[in-house]
N, C-alpha and C positions, 0 to 999 in steps of 0.2 A: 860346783857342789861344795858341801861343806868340807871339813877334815873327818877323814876314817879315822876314831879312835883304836888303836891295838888292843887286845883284851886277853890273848891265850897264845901260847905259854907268857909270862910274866916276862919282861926285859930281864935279860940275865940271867936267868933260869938255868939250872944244869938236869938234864932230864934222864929220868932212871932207862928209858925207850929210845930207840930208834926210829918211832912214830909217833908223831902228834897232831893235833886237829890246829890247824893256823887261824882264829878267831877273831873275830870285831866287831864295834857294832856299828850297825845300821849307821848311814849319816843323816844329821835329820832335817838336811834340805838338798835337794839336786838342781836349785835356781831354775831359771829359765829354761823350757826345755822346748826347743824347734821340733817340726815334723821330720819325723826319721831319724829322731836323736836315739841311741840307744842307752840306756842307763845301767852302766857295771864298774866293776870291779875289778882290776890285775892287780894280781898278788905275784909281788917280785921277791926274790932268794937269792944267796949265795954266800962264799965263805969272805968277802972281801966285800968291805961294808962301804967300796967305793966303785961295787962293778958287780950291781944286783940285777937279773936277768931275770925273764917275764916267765912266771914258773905256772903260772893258769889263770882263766880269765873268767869270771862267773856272771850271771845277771843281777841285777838290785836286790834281787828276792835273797839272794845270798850272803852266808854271812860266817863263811869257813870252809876251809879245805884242807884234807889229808894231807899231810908232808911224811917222807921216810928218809931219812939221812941216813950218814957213817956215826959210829959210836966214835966220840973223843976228837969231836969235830965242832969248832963253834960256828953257829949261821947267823944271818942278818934275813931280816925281812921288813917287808912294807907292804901298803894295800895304798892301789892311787884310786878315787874314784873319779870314774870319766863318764859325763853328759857331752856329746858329740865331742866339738873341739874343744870343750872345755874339763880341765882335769884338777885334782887339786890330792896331792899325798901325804900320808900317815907322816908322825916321826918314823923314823929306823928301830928295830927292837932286835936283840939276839936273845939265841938260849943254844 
């Protein structure tokens, strides 16, 4: 697949909430795709932008998911998209 662009919140971001919507867009090709391939998205999190764990997994159709953190707490995230064994991930963004 191609690379997930990051879209929402901004890299670096300092955010007035403890909730925000994790956004990106669509990638605009998922190559080759075999029978039984499933086409999605895992969007990884954590506070240590060297040990990001797989925080939800959506279908293609999707292109965001709720996050609730701790206030006064920076995160890192990524979105990989994966066509069967093939995967291909975001840069890293925090806010």
């Amino acid at each position: 697949p191609s690379t997930p662009t990051l879209y929402s919140p901004p890299d670096t971001t300092t955010l007035a909430s403890t909730s925000t919507t994790l956004t990106w867009n669509a990638v605009s090709s998922w190559g080759n795709s075999c029978s039984g391939n499933v086409l999605a998205y895992d969007v990884f999190t954590g506070t240590d932008i060297n040990n990001l764990t797989l925080y939800a997994s959506v279908g293609a159709g999707t292109t965001g998911v709720s996050f609730t953190g701790v206030a006064n707490q920076t995160y890192y995230w990524k979105v990989r998209a994966k066509n069967g064994a093939l995967q291909t991930d975001s840069n890293v963004w925090s806010f």
